[in-house]
N, C-alpha and C positions, 0 to 999 in steps of 0.2 A: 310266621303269623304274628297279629299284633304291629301295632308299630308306631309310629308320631301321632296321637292324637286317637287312637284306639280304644281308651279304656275306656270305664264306664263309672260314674262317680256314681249313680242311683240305676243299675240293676244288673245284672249279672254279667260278668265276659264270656259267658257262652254264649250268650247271645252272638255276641260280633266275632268269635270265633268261627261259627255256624255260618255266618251270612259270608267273613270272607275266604271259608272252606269251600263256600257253591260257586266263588267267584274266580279261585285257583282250577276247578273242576274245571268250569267253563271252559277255563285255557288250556288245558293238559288234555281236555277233547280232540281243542283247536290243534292243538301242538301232534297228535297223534293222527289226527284227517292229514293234516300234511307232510309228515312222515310217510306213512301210506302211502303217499301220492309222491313220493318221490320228492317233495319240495320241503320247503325249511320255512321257519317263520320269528319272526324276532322282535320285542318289545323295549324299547327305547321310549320311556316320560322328556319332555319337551321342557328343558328348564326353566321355559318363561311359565307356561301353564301350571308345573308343581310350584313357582313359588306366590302367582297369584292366587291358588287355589288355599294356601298357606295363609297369605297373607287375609283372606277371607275369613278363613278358620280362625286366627286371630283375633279380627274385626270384630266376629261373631261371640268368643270369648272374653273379651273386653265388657262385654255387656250383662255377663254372667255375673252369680256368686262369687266364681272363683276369681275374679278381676278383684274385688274389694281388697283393698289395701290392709285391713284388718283381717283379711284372709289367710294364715300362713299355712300352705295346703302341701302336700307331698306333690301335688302336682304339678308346681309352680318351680321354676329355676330360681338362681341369686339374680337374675334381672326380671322375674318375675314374668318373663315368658310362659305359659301351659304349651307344654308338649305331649303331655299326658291325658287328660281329660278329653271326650268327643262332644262338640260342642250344642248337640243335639237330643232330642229324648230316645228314651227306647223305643217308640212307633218308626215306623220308615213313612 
């Protein structure tokens, strides 16, 4: 759980723990109907769509707080990538 782009600078990581607990669920349902049925099922990300979706998230934190160059955040690497931070508020 957790992962690139995960945390949460302004409210809690239960939060997004919670939401992507219901989304692991979803799949281990999926995973379990096809089991039963005798069939297999398999998830492969499309390396062009993870790195635009990336690239996005990026774009999206560039325009944040955390972008300021006066910003020296734990969430920011030595190129000043955020790999940490999600680039959105806590509402969905």
């Amino acid at each position: 759980m957790l992962g690139p782009n995960t945390n949460l600078g302004h409210n809690s990581i239960i939060l997004m723990i919670e939401a992507q607990a219901l989304y692991i669920n979803a799949l281990i349902q999926k995973v379990r109907s096809a089991k039963c049925s005798g069939g297999s099922i398999s998830i492969c990300p499309k390396a062009q769509v993870a790195r635009e979706y990336n690239a996005e998230i990026q774009a999206r934190l560039s325009q944040s707080a955390f972008a300021d160059p006066n910003c020296n955040s734990w969430c920011k690497s030595d190129s000043s990538i955020n790999g940490n931070v999600v680039p959105d508020t806590g509402r969905s």
